[in-house]
C-alpha positions as CSV (number, residue, x, y, z in Angstrom):
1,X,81.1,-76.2,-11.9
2,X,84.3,-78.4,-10.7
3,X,85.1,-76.0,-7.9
4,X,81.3,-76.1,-7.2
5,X,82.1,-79.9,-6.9
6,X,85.3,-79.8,-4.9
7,X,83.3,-77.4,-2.5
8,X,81.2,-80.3,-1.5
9,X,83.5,-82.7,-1.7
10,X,85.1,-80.9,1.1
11,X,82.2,-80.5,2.8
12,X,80.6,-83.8,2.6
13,X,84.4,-84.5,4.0
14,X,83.8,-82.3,7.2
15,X,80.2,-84.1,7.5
16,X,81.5,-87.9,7.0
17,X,84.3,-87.1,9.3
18,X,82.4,-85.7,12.1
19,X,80.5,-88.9,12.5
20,X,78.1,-87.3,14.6
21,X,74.9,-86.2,12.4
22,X,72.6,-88.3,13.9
23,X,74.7,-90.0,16.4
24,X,75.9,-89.2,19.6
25,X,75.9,-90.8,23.2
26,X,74.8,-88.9,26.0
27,X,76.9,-91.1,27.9
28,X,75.6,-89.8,31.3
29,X,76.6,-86.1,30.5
30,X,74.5,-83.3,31.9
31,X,72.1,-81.6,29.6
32,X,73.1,-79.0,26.9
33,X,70.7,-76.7,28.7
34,X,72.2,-77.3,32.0
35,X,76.0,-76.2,30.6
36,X,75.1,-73.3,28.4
37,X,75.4,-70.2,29.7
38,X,74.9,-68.0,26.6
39,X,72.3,-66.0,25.6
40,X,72.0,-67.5,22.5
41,X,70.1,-71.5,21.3
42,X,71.8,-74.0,23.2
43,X,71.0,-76.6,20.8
44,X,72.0,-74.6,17.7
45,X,75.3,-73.7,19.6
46,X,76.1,-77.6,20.4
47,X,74.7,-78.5,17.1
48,X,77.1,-75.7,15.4
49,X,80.1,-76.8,17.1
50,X,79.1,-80.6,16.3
51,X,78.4,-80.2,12.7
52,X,81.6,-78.4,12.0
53,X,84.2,-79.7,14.5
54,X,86.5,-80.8,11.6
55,X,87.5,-77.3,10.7
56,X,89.7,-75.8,13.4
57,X,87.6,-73.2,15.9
58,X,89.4,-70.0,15.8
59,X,86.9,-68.0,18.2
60,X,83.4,-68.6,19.5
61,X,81.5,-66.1,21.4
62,X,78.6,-67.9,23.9
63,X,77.0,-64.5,24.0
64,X,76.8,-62.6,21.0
65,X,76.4,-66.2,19.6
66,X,79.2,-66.2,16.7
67,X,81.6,-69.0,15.9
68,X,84.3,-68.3,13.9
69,X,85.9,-71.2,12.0
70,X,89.9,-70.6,10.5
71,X,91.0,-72.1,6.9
72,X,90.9,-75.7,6.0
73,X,92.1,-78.2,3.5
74,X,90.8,-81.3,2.7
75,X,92.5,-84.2,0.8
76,X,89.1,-84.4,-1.8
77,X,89.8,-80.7,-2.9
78,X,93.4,-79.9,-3.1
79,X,94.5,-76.2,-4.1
80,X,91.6,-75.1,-1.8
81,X,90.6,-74.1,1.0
82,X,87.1,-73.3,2.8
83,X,86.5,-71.5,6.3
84,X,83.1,-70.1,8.0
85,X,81.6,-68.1,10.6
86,X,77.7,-69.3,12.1
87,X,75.8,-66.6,13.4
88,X,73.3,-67.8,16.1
89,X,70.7,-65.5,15.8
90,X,68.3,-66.6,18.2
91,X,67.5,-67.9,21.7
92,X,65.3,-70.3,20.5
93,X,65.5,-73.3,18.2
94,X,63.9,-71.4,14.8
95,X,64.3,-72.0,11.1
96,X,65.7,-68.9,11.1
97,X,67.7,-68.7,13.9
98,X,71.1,-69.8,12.5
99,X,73.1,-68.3,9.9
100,X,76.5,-69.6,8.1
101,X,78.6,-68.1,5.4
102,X,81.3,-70.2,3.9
103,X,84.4,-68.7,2.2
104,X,86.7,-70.2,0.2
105,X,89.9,-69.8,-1.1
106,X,91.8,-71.6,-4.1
107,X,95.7,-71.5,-4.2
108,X,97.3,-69.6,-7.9
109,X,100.9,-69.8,-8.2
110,X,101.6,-70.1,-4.2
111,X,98.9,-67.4,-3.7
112,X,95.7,-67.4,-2.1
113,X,92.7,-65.7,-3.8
114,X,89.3,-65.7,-2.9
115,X,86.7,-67.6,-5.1
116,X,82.9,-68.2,-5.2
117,X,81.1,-70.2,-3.1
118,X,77.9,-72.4,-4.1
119,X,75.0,-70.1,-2.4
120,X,73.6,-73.7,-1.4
121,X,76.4,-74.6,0.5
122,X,75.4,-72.0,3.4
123,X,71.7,-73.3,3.8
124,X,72.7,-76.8,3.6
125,X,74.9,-76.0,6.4
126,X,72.4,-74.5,8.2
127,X,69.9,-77.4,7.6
128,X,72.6,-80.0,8.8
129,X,73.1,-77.6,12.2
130,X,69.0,-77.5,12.6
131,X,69.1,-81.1,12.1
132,X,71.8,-82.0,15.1
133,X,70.3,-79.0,17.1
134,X,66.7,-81.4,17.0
135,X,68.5,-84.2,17.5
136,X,70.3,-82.9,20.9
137,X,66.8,-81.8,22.0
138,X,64.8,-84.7,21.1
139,X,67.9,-87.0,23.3
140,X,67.6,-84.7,25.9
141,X,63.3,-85.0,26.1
142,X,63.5,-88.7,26.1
């Protein structure tokens, strides 16, 4: 239950810090639409990127729509660390069309070992990505 805890401290950390859920400024820019090249969402690929820019991007393919986050600590959880991969599953903006697993790790005697991860903690990602990706969209429509 307390690593269960840390784990969302962390993440509520990456959220906070990111300062973009709901915000943004268009600021002029041209359209997500009108940069993406991908085959995948647009808007869950911005929203994606958004939502977890706090952990460090390791690789990100446009096309086969995975983004592939490295290890991360944060000050709220020490002895931890969480990374994750999204999966972009579709080309449109669906429920279902965006997928994250979270890993984490917790440090034993100057040794990483893997540990459990709240099952929670991937969907509520998912909903905060859905969330930005609407948000980009609605901007964009208005």
């Amino acid at each position: 239950m307390k690593a269960s805890i840390k784990l969302a401290a962390a993440f509520a950390a990456v959220f906070a810090l990111s300062g973009c859920l709901f915000g943004g400024d268009k600021g002029g820019d041209i359209s997500v639409v009108e940069q993406f090249e991908g085959g995948v969402n647009p808007y869950l690929w911005r929203a994606s990127l958004d939502t977890l820019e706090n952990l460090p991007l390791e690789s990100a393919d446009p096309i086969g729509g995975i983004i592939n986050y490295d290890w991360q600590s944060f000050p709220a959880a020490q002895g931890e660390r969480i990374k994750a991969t999204v999966y972009i599953l579709d080309s449109r903006l669906r429920a279902d069309g965006v997928k994250v697993a979270v890993f984490r790790q917790v440090e034993e005697n100057g040794v990483w070992t893997d540990a459990a991860v709240d099952p929670a903690t991937g969907a509520q990602l998912e909903n905060a990505i859905l969330t930005r990706a609407r948000v980009i969209k609605s901007s964009e429509l208005s």
